[in-house]
C-alpha positions as CSV (number, residue, x, y, z in Angstrom):
1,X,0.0,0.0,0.0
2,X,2.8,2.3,0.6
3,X,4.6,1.9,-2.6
4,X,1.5,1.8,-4.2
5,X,1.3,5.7,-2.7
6,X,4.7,6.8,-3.1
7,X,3.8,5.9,-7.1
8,X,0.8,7.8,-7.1
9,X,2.9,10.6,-5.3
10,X,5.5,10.3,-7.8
11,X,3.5,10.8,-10.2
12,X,1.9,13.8,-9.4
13,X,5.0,15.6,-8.4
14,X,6.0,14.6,-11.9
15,X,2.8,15.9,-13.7
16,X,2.9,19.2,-12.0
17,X,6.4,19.6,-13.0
18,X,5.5,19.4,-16.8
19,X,2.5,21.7,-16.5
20,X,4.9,24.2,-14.9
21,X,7.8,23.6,-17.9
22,X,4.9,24.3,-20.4
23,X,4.0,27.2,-18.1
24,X,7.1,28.6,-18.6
25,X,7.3,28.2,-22.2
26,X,4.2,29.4,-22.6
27,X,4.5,32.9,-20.9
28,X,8.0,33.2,-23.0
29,X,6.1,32.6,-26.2
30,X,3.8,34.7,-24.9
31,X,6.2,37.6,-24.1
32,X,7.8,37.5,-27.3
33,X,4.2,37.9,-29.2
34,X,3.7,41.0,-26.6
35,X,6.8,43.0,-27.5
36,X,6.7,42.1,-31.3
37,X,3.1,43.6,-31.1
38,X,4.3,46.8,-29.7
39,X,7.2,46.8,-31.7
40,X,4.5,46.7,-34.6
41,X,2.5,48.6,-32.9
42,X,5.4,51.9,-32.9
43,X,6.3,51.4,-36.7
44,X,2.3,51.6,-37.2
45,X,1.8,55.1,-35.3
46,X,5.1,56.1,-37.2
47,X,3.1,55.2,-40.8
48,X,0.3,57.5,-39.2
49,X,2.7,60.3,-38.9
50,X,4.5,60.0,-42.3
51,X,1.1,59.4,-44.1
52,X,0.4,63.0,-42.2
53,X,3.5,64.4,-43.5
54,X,3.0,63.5,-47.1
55,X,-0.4,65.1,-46.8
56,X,0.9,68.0,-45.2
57,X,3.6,68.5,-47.9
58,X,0.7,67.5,-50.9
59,X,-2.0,69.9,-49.6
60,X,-0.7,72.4,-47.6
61,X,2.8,73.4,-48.4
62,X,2.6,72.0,-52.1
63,X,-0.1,74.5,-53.3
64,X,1.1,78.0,-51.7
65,X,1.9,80.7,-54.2
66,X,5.7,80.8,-54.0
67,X,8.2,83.3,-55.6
68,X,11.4,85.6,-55.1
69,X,11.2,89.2,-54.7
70,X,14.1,91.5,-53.6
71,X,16.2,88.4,-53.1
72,X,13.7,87.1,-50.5
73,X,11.7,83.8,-50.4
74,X,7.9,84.3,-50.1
75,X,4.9,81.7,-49.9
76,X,1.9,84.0,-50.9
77,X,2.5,87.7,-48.9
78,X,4.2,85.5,-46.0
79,X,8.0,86.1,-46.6
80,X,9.9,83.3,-45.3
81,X,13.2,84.6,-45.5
82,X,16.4,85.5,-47.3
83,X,19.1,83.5,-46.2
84,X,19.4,85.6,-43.0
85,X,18.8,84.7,-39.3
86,X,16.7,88.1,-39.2
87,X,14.4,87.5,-41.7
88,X,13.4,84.1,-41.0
89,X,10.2,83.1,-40.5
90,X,8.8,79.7,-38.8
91,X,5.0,80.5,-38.3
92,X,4.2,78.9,-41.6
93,X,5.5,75.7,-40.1
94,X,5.0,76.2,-36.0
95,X,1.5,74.7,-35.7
96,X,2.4,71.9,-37.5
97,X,5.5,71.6,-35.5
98,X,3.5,71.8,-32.2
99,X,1.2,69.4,-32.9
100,X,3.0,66.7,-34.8
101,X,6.4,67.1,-33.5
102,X,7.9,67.3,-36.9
103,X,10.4,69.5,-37.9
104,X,9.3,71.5,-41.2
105,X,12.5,73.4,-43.3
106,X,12.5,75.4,-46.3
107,X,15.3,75.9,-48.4
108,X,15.6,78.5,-51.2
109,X,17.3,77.8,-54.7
110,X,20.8,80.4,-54.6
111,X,21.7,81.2,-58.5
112,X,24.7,83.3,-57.1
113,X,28.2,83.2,-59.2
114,X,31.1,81.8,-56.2
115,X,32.4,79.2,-54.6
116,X,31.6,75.4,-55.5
117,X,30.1,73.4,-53.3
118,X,31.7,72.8,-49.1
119,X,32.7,69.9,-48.4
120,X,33.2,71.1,-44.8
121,X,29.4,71.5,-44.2
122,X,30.2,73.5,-41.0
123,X,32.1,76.4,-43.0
124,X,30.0,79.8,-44.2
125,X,30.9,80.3,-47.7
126,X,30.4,83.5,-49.4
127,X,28.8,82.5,-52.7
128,X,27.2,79.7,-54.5
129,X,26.6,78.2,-57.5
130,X,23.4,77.2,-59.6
131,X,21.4,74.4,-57.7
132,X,22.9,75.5,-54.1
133,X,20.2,76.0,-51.8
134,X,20.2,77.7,-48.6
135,X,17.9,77.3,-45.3
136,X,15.9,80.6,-45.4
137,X,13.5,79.4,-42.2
138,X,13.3,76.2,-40.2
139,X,10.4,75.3,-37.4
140,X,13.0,75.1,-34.8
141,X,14.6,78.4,-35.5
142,X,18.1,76.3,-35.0
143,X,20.2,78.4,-37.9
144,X,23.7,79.0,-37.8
145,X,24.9,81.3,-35.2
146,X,26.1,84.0,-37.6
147,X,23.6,83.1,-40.2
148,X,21.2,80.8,-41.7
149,X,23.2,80.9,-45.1
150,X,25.8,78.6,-43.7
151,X,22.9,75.6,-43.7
152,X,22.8,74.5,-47.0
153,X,21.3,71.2,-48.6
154,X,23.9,68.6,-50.4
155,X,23.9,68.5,-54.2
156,X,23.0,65.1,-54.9
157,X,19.7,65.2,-53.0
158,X,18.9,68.2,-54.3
159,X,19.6,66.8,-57.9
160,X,17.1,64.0,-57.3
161,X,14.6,65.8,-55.6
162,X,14.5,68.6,-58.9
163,X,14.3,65.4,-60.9
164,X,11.6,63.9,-59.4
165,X,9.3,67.0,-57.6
166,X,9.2,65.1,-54.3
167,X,11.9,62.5,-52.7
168,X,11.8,60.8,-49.5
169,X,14.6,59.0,-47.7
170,X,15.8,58.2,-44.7
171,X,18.7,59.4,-42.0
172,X,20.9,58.8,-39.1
173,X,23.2,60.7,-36.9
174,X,24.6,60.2,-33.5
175,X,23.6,61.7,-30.3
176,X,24.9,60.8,-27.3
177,X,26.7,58.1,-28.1
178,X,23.5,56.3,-29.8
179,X,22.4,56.6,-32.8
180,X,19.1,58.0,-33.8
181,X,17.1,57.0,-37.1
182,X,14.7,59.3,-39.0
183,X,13.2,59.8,-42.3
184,X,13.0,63.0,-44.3
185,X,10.4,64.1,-47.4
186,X,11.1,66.5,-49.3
187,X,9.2,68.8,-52.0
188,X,10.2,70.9,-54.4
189,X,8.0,74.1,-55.1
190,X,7.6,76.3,-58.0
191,X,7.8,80.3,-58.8
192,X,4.0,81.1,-59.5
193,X,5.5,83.3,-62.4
194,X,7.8,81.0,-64.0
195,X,6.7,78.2,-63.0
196,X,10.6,77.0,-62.2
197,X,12.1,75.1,-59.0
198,X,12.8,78.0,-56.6
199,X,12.7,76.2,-53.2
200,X,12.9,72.9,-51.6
201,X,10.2,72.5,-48.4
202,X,11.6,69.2,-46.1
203,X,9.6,67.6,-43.2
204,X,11.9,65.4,-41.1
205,X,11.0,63.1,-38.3
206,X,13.0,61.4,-35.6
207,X,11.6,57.3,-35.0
208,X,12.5,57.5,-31.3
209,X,13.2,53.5,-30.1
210,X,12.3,54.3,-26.7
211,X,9.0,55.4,-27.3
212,X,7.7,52.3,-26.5
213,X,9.8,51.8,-23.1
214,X,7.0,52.9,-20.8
215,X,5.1,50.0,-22.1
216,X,7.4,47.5,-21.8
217,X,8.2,48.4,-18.2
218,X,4.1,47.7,-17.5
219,X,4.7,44.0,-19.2
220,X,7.4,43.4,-17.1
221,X,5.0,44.0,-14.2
222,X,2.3,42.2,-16.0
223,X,4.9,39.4,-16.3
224,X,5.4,39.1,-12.6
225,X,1.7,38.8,-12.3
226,X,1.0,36.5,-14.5
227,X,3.6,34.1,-13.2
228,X,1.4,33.9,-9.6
229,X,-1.9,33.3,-11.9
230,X,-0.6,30.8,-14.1
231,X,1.2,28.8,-11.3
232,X,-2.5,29.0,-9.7
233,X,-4.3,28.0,-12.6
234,X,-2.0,25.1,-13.3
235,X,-2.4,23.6,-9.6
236,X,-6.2,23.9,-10.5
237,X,-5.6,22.2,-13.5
238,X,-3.7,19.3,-12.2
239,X,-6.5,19.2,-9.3
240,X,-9.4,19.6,-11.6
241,X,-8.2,16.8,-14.5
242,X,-8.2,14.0,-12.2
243,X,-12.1,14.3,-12.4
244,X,-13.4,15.1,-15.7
245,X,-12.0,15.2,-19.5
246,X,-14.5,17.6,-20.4
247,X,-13.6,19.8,-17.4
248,X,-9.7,19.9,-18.3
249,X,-10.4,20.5,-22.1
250,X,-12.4,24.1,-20.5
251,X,-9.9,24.5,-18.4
252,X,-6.8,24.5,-20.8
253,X,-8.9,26.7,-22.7
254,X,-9.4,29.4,-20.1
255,X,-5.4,28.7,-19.3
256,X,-5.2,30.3,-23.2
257,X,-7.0,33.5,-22.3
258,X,-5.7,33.9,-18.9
259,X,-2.3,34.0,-20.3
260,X,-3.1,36.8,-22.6
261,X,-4.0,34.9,-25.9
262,X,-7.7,35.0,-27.1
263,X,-8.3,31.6,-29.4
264,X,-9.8,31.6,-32.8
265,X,-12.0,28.9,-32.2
266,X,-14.4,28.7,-29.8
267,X,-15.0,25.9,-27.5
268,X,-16.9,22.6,-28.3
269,X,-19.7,22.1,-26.9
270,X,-21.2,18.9,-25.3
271,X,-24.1,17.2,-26.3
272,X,-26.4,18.5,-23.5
273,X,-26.0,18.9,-19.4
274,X,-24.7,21.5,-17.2
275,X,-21.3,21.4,-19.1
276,X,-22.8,22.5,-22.1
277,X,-24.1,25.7,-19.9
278,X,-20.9,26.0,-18.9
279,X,-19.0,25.8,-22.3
280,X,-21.5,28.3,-23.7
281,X,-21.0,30.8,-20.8
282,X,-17.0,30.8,-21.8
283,X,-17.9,31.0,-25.4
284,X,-19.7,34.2,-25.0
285,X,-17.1,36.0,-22.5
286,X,-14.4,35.4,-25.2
287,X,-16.6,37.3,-27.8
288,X,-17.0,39.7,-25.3
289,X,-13.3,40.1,-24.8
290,X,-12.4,40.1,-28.2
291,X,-14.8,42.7,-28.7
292,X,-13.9,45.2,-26.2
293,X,-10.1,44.7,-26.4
294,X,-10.8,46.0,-30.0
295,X,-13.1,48.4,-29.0
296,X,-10.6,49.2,-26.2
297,X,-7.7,49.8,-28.9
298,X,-9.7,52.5,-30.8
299,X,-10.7,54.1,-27.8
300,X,-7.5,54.9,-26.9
301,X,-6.1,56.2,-29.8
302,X,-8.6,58.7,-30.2
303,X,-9.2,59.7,-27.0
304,X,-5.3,60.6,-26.9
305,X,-6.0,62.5,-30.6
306,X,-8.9,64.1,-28.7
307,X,-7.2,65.5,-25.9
308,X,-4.2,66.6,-27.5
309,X,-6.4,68.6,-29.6
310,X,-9.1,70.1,-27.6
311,X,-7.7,73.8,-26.1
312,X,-7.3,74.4,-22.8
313,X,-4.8,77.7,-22.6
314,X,-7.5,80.0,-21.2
315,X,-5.1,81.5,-18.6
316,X,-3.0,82.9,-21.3
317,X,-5.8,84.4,-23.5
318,X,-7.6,85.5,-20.7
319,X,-4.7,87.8,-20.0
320,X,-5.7,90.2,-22.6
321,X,-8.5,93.3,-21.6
322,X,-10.5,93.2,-24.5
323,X,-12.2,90.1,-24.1
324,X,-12.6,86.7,-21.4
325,X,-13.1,83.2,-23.2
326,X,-14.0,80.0,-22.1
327,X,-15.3,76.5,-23.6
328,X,-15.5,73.3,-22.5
329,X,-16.7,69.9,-24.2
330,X,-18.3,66.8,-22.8
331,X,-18.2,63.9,-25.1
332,X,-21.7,61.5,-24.6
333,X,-19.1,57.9,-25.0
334,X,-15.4,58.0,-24.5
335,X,-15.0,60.1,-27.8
336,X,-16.9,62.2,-29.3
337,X,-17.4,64.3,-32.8
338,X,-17.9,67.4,-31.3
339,X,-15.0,70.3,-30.9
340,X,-14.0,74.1,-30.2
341,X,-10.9,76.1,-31.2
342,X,-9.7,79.5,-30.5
343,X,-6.7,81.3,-31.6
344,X,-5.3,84.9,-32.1
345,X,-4.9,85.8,-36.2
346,X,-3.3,88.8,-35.3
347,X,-2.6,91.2,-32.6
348,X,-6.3,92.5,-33.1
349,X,-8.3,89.6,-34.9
350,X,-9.3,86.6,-32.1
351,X,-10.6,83.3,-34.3
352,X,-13.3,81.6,-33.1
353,X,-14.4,77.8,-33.9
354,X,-17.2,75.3,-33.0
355,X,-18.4,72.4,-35.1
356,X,-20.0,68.9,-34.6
357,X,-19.5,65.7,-36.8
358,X,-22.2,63.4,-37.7
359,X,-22.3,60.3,-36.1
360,X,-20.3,58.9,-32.9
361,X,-17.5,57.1,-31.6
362,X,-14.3,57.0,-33.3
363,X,-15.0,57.1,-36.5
364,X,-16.6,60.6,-36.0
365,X,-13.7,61.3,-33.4
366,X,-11.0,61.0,-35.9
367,X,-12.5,62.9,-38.2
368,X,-13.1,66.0,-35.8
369,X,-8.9,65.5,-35.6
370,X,-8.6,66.0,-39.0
371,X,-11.1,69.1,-39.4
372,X,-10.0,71.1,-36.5
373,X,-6.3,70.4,-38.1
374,X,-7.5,71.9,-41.2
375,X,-9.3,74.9,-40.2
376,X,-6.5,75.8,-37.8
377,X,-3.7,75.6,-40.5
378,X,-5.4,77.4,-42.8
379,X,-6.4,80.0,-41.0
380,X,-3.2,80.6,-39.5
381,X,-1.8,81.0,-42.8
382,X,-4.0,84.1,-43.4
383,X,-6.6,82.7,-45.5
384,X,-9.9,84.6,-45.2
385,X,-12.5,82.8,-43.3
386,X,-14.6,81.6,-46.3
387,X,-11.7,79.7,-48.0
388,X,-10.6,78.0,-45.0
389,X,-14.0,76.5,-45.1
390,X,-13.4,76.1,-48.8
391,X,-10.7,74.5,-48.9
392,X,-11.7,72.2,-45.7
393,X,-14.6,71.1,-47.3
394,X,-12.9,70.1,-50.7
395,X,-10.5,68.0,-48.4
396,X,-12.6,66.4,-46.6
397,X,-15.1,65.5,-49.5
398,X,-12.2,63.9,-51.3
399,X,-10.5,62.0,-48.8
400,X,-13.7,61.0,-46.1
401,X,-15.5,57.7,-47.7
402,X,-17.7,57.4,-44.3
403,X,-20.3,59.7,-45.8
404,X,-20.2,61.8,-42.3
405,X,-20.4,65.7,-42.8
406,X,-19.4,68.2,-40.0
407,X,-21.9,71.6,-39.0
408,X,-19.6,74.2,-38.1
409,X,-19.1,78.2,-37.2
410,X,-15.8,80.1,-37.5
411,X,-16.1,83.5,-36.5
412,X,-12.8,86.4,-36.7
413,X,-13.6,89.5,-34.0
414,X,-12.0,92.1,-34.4
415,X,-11.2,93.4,-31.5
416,X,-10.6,97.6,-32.9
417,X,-13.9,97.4,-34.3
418,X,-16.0,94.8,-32.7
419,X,-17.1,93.4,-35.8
420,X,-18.0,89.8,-36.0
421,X,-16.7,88.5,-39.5
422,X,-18.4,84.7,-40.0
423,X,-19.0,81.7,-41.7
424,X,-21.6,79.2,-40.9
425,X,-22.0,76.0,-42.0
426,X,-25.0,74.8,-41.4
427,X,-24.3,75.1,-37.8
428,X,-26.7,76.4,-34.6
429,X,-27.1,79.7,-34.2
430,X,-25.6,81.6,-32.1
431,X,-26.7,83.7,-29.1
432,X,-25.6,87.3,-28.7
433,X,-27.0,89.0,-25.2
434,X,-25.8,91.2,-22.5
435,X,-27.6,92.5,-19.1
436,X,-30.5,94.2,-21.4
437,X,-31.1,92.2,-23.9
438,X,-30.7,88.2,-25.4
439,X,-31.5,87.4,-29.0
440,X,-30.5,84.2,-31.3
441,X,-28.4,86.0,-33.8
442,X,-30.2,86.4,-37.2
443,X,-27.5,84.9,-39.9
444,X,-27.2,83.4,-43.2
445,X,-26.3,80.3,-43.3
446,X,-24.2,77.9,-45.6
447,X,-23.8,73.8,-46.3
448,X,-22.2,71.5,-44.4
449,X,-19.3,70.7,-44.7
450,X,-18.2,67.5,-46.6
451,X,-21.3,67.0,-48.6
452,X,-20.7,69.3,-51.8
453,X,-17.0,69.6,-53.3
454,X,-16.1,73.4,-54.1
455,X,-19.0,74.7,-52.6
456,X,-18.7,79.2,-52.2
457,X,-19.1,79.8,-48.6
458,X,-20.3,82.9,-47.7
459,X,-18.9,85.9,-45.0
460,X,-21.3,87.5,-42.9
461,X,-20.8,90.0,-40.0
462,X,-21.9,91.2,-36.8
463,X,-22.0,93.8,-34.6
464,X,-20.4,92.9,-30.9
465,X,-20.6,96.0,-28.5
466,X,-18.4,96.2,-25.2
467,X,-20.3,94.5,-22.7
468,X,-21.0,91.6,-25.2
469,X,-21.2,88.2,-24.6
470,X,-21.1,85.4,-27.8
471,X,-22.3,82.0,-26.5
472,X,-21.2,79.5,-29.5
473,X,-23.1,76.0,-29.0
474,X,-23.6,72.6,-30.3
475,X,-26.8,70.8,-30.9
476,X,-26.2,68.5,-27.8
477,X,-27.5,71.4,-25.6
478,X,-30.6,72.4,-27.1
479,X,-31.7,68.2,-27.8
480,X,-30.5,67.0,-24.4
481,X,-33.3,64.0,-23.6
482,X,-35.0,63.5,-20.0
483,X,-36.8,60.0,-19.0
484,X,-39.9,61.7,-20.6
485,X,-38.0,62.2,-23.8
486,X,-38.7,65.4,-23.7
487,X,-35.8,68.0,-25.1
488,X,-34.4,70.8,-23.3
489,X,-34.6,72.7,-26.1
490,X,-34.4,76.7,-27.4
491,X,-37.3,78.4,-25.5
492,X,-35.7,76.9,-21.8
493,X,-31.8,77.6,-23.3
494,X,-33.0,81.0,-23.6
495,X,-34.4,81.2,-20.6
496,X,-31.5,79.9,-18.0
497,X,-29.1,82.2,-20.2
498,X,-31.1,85.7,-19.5
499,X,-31.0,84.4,-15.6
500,X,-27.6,84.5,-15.9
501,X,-26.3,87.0,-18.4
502,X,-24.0,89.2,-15.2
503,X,-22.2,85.2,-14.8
504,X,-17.8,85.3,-17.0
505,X,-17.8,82.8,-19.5
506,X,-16.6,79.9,-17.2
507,X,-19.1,80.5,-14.8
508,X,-22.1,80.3,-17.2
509,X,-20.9,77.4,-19.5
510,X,-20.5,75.5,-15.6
511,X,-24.1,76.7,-15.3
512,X,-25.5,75.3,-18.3
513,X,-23.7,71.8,-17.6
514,X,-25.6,72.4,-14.2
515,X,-28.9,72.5,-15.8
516,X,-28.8,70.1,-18.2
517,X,-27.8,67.3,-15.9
518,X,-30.5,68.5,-13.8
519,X,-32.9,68.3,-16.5
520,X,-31.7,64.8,-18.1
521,X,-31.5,63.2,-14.6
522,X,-31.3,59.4,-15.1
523,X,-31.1,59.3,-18.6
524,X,-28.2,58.4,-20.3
525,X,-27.0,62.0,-22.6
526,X,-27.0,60.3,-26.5
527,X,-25.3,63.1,-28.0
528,X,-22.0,65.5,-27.3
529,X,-22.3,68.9,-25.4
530,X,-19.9,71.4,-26.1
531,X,-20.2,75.6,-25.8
532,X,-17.6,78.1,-26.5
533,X,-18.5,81.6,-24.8
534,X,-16.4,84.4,-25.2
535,X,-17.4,88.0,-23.5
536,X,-16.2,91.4,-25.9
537,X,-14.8,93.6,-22.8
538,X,-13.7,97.0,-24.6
539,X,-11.7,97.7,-27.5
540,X,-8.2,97.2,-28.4
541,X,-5.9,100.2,-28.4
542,X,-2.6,100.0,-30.3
């Protein structure tokens, strides 16, 4: 009888052995499949960014006027520079560098009679030859210290990229001792006149290989973790597979997803009994897991896209006397379509934006990234307010296969006059009030955006007096639901803003938020809220 036991013991010392060894190799295989996926995972966001660059290079830099005048470098009446640290100028490129962290250069063609080219990159020289070009402005304002003329781009790239109108390639240098990797696109631009190569616009990005280290430091952790569970799980195993085959086959299946991999198959089921319950039950949570994991993934992309872009630098506007701004927006899921923008065009013009994109999640998330993108840029680069719509729309109706369209308001105040010049795309209106009076401002009104390619947009003005405030709004606020499905809608929006017309910006968008949640109650909000408010204080003096 003893022997009989020290056998059996034997035994099970030896089975639980194995399942640990497959344990082991198990979470290894595991591991291996975790940091290849986020090694994937970096070279995919790095596609995302280059595809960005190329459109940025295709549709934004690509079709400004360029041409020389007085020996100076000029996209449209923006001059970019002349060769000179003085003259140079990065706000073509800042926004782009600010949001995308690429580094944007532009490098004019120098038909000057001198020297031939340097091999000695870091010497100025005091002349140069046809197809030299020189670095008239750069995004990171990192020219030579006695000029930006001593930057110039190497003949043989410049030969190919005049061959072929656009050339991309990559690069290396060493910093620190290691060695960093990066890819650079490059575009050649012609004289509006002429129609000849005058300048050479290059967007470079670093591909930084520790990007990913913050994440590889939390499977580490995971690692440790899962070592405890799956030593659990495989003295459950050992216990459980002395009763039941059916039992162990559900249980090495369960061992699959608790080690991190989600099978392709689902479970088979038995012929009938409480098993069969059982086998159905793990069935569905794997769909459910392979379902939000995915769902998961796309959340948090555009979440991070969301909250990058959404503005928050009130503070720093706010410091101004001629007006107080605030805006705030509450997405109805994780992500929403709905956003606000403000920015100064000049010293006396404030821009004012507010749109909302058809649909939810992040499909409509993604594409409020690439609007807001858009309008920014090209209003930053002087356009007037109808062809930044313009040419927002175009893009949009070319590129956007989802069928979704975005209602949207842009709005420049200037601040001298208090005139309101705007553009609305079939967007809410807006309310204009002040201690006297409150009104829904009476405005023409254009298409959406992303429904008809080339459409004319239209500008419109308004009068804002000191004393002014401009509540911009979306459609969440006015068609928030209760439990009676009843809508808050314009009459009782109306209303709580006349109660509180003496409350700053902040304090009355807070007070609508207030209200609606009051008013909705239970009932779960089905659409985005988001309000931009800014009050017209007194005029600017130069």
């Amino acid at each position: 009888m003893s022997l009989r036991n020290n056998l059996a013991n034997k035994n099970y010392f030896t089975i639980i052995i194995y399942l640990l060894v497959a344990c082991v190799i198990s979470l290894f295989f595991v591991g291996y499949l975790l940091f290849n996926a986020i090694e994937i995972q970096g070279k995919e966001l790095f596609s995302i960014l280059e595809d960005s660059d190329l459109r940025y290079l295709r549709e934004t830099i690509g079709k400004a006027r360029y041409h020389v005048r007085n020996g100076a470098l000029y996209a449209g009446d923006i001059c970019l520079g002349d060769g000179t640290k003085e003259k140079a100028n990065q706000d073509l490129f800042k926004n782009y560098t600010a949001v995308t962290g690429a580094n944007c250069f532009v490098y004019m063609r120098c038909s000057d009679d001198g020297l031939g080219w340097c091999k000695d990159s870091s010497e100025i020289m005091g002349g140069y030859n046809e197809s030299h070009y020189i670095c008239v402005c750069d995004s990171m304002g990192q020219g030579s210290e006695k000029s930006f003329v001593g930057r110039k781009f190497s003949k043989e790239r410049a030969e190919l990229i005049e061959a072929k109108g656009f050339f991309s390639f990559p690069y290396d240098y060493l910093d620190n001792g290691e060695i960093v990797n990066g890819v650079m696109r490059a575009r050649a631009v012609l004289d509006i006149t002429t129609n000849k190569i005058i300048a050479i616009v290059v967007v470079t990005r670093n591909i930084n290989t520790k990007q990913l280290s913050v994440e590889r430091l939390g499977i580490h952790i995971a690692f440790g973790i899962l070592i405890i569970i799956v030593i659990i799980t495989s003295s459950l195993a050992f216990l459980l597979s002395l009763h039941t085959d059916r039992l162990r086959k559900i249980i090495n299946y369960l061992s699959k997803i608790d080690n991190g991999v989600l099978p392709d198959e689902p479970l088979k089921l038995s012929d009938k009994g409480t098993m069969k319950d059982v086998e159905e039950a793990v069935n569905r949570m794997v769909d459910s897991l392979k379902y939000n994991k995915r769902v998961s993934e796309e959340l948090e992309l555009a979440k991070g896209i969301q909250t990058n872009m959404i503005p928050k630098n009130f503070d720093k506007f706010n410091k101004r006397k001629e007006f107080d701004l605030f805006g705030e927006m509450r997405p109805a899921k994780e992500v929403g379509g709905d956003f606000y923008d403000f920015f100064m065009l000049d010293k006396k013009h404030l821009g004012l934006v507010i749109a909302d994109v058809s649909g939810k999640g992040v499909p409509a998330a993604m594409l409020m990234a690439v609007a807001k993108t858009l309008i920014r840029n090209f209003a930053l680069m002087k356009l007037s307010i109808d062809d930044v719509f313009k040419k927002t729309n175009n893009l949009i109706c070319g590129n956007d296969e989802t069928n979704m369209f975005i209602t949207a308001f842009i709005g420049s105040l200037n601040l001298e006059t208090g005139v309101l010049q705007y553009v609305n795309a079939g967007h809410n209106l807006p309310l204009i009030f002040n201690k006297e009076k409150i009104e829904f401002a009476n405005i023409k009104t254009g298409v959406v955006l992303g429904v008809i390619e080339n459409y004319e947009y239209k500008t419109g003005e308004l009068e804002i007096k000191p004393g002014d405030k401009l509540l911009l709004y979306t459609d969440g606020v006015t068609e928030c639901k209760n439990d009676k499905n009843g809508f808050f809608g314009d009459s009782r929006f109306k209303d709580l803003i006349k109660k509180n017309t003496d409350y700053d910006p902040k304090a009355l968008i807070n007070s609508v938020y207030d209200e609606l949640k009051a008013f909705a109650d239970t009932t779960e909000q089905s659409d985005d809220i988001t309000m931009l408010c800014v009050e017209y204080k007194q005029k600017y003096k130069s």
